[in-house]
DSSP file (Angstrom, degrees, kcal/mol; ACC not computed):
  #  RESIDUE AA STRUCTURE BP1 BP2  ACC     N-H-->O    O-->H-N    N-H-->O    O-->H-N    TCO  KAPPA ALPHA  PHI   PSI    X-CA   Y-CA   Z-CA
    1    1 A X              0   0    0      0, 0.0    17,-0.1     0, 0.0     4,-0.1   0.000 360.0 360.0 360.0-179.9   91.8  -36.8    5.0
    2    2 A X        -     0   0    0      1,-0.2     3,-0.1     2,-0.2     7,-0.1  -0.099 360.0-131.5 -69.7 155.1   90.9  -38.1    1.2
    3    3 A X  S    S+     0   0    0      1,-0.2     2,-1.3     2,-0.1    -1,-0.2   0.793  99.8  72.4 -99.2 -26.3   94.0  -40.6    0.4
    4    4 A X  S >  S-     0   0    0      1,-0.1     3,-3.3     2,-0.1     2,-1.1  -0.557  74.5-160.2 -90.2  88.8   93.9  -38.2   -2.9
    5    5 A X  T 3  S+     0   0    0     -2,-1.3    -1,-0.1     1,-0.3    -2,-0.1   0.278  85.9  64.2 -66.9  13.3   95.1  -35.0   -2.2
    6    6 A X  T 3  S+     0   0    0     -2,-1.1    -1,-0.3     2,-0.1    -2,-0.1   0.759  91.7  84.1 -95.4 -29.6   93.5  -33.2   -5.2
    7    7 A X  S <  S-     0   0    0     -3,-3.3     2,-0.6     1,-0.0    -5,-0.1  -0.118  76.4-145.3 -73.2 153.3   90.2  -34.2   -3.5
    8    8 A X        -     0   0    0     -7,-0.1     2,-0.2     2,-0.0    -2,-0.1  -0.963  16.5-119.8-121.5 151.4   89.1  -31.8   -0.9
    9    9 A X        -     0   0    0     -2,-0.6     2,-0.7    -7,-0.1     5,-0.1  -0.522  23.4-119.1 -68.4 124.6   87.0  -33.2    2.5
   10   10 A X    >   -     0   0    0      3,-0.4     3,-1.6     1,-0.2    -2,-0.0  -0.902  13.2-151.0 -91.3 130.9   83.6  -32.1    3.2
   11   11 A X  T 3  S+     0   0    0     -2,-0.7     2,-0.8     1,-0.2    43,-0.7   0.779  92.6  50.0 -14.1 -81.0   83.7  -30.4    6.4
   12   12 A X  T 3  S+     0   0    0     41,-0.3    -1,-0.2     1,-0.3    41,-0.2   0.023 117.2  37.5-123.1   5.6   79.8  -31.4    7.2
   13   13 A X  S <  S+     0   0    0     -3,-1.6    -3,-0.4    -2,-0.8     2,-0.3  -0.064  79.7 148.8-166.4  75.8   80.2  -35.1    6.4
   14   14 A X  B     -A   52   0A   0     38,-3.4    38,-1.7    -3,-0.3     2,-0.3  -0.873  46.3-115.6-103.9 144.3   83.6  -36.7    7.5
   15   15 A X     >  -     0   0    0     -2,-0.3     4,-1.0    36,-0.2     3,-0.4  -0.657  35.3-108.2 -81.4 143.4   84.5  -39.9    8.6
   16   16 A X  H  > S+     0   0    0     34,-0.4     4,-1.2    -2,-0.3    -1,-0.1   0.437 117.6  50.5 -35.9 -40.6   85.7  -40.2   12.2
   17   17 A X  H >> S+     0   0    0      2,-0.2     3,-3.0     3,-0.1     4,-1.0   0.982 115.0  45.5 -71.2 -66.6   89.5  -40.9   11.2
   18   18 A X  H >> S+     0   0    0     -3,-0.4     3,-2.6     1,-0.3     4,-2.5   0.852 108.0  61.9 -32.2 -78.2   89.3  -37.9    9.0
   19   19 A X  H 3< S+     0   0    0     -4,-1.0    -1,-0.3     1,-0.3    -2,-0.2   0.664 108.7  37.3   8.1 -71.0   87.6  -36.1   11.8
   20   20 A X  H XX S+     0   0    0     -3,-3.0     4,-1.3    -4,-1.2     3,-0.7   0.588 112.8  60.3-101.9  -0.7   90.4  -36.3   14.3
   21   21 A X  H <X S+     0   0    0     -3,-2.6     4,-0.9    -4,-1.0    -1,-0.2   0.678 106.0  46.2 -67.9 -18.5   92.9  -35.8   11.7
   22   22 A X  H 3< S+     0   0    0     -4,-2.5    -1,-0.2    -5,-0.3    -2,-0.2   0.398 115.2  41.0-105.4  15.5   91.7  -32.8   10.8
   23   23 A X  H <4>S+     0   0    0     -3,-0.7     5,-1.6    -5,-0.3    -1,-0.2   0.662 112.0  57.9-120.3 -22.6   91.2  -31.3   14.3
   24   24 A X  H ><5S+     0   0    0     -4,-1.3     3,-1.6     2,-0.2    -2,-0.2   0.893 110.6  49.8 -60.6 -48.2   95.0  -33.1   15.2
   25   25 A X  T 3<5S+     0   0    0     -4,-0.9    -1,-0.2     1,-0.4    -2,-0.1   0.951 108.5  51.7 -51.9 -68.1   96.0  -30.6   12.0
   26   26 A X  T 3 5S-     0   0    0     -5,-0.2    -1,-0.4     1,-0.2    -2,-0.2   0.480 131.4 -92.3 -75.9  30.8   94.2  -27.9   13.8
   27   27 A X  T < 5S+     0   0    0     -3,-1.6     2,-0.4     1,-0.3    -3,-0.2   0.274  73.1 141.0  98.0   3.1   96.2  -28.4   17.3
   28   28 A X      < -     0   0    0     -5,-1.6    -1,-0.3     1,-0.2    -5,-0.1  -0.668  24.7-179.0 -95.5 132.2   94.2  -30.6   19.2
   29   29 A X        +     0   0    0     -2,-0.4    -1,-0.2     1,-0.1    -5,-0.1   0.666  68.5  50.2 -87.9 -22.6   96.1  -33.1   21.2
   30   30 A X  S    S+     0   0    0      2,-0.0     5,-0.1     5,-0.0    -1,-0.1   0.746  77.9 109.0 -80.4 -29.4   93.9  -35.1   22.9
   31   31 A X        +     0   0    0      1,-0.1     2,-0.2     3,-0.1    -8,-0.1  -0.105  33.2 152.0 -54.1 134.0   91.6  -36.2   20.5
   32   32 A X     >  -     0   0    0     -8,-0.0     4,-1.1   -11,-0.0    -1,-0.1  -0.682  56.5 -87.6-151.9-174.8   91.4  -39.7   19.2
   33   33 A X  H  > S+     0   0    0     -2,-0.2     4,-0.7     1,-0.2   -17,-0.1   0.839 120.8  61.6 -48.8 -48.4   88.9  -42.1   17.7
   34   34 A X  H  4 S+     0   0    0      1,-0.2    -1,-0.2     2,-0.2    -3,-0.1   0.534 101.2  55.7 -77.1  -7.4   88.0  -43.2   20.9
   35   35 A X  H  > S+     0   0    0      2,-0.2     4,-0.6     3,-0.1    -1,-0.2   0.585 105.9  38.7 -58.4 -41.5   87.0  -40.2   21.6
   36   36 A X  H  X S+     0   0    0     -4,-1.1     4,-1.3     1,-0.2    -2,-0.2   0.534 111.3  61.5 -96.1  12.3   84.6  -39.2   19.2
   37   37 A X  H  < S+     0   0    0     -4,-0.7    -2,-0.2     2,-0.2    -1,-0.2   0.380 100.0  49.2-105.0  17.3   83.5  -42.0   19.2
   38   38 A X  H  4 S+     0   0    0     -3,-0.2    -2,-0.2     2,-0.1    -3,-0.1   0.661 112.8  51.7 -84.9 -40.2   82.6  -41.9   22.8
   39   39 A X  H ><>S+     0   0    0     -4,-0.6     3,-2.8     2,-0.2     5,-1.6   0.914 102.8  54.9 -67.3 -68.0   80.9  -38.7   22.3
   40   40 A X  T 3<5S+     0   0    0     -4,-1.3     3,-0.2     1,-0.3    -1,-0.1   0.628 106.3  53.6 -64.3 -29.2   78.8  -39.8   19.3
   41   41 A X  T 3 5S+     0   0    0      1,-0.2    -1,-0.3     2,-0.1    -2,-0.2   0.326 108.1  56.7-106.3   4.2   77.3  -42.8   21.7
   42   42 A X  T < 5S-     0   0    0     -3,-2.8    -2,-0.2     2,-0.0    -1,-0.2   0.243 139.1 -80.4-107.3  21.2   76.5  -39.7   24.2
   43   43 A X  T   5S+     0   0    0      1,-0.2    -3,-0.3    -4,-0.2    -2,-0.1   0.475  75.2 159.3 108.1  16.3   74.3  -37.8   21.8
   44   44 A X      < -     0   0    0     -5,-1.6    -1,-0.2     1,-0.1     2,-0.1  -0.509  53.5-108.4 -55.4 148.2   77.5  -36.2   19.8
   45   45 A X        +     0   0    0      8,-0.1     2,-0.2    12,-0.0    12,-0.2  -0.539  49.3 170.5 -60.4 130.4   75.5  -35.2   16.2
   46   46 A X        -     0   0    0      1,-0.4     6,-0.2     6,-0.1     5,-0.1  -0.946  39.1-104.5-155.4 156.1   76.6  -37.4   13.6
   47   47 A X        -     0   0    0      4,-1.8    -1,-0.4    -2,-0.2   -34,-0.1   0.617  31.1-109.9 -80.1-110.7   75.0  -37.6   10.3
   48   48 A X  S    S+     0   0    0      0, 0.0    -1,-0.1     0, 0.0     0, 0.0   0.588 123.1  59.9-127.4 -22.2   72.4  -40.9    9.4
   49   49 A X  S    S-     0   0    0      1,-0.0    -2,-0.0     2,-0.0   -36,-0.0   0.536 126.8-109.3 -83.7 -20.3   75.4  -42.2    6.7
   50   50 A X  S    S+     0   0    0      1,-0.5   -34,-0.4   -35,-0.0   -36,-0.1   0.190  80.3 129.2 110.5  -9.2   77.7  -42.3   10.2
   51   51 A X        -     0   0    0    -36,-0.1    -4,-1.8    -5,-0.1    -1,-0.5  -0.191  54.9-129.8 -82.0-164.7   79.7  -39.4    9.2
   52   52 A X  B     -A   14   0A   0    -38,-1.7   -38,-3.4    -6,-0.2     2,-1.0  -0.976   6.2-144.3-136.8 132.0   80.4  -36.0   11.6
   53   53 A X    >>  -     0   0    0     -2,-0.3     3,-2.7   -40,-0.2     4,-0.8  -0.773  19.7-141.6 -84.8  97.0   79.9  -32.7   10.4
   54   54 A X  H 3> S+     0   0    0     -2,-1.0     4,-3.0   -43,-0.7     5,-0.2   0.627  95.5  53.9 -16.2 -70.9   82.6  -31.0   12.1
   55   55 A X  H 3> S+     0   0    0      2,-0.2     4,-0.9     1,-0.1    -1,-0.3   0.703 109.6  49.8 -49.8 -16.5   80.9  -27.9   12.9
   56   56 A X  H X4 S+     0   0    0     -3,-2.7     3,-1.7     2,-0.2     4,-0.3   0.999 109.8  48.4 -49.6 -74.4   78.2  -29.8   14.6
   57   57 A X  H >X S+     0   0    0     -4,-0.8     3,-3.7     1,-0.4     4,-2.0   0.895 113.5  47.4 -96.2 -66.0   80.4  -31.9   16.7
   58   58 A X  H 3X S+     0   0    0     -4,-3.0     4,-3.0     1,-0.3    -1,-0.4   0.799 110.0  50.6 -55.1 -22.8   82.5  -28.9   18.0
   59   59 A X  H << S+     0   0    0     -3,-1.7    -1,-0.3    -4,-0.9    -2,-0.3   0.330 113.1  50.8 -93.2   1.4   79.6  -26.8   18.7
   60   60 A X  H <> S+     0   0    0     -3,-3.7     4,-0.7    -4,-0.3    -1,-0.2   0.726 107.7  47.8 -86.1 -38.0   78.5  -30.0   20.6
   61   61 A X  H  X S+     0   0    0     -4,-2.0     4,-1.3     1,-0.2     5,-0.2   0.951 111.3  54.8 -79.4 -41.5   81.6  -30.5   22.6
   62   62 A X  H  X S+     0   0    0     -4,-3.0     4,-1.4    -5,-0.2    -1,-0.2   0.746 109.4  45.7 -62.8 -13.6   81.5  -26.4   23.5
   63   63 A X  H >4 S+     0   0    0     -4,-0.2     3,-2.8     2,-0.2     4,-0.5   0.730 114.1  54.5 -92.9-101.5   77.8  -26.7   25.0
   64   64 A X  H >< S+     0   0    0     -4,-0.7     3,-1.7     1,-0.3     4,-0.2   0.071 109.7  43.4  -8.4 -86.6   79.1  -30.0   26.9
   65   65 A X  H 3< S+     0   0    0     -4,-1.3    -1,-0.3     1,-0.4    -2,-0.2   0.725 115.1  47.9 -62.5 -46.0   82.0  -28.4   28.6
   66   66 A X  T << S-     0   0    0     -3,-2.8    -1,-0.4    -4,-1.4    -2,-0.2   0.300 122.7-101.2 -95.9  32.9   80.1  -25.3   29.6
   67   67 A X  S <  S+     0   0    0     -3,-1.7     2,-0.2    -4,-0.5     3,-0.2   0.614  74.7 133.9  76.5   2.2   77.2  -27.4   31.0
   68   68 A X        +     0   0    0     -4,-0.2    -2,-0.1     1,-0.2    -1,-0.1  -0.700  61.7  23.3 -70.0 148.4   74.4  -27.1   28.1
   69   69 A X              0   0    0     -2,-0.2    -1,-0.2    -6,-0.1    -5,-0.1   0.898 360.0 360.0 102.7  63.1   72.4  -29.4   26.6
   70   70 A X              0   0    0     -3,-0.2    -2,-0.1     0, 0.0    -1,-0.1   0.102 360.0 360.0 -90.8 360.0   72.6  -32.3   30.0
């Protein structure tokens, strides 16, 4: 997250460490760098500046796991 803690993160345009810090924050245990960034070089949504909008990218991961968007 922002190394200044007064600053708040946009959700819709984070950079990848932020990214998995903030989904590690919300409970997720697997999740790593290499990870989204494995995802992002299989069509994960990322925005044109290289950041992830968060809701994108989760609502990517759920259509992947239940077999949409192949």
């Amino acid at each position: 997250m922002p190394e200044n803690s007064r600053q708040r993160a946009d959700a819709r345009a984070l950079k990848v460490a932020d990214l998995v810090a903030a989904l590690k924050a919300a409970g997720s245990r697997t999740i790593t760098e290499e990870t989204v960034a494995a995802d992002l070089a299989d069509g994960a949504p990322s925005n044109p500046d290289g950041t992830v909008d968060m809701l994108k990218y989760a609502a990517w991961i759920l259509m992947k796991e239940n077999g949409h968007g192949d």
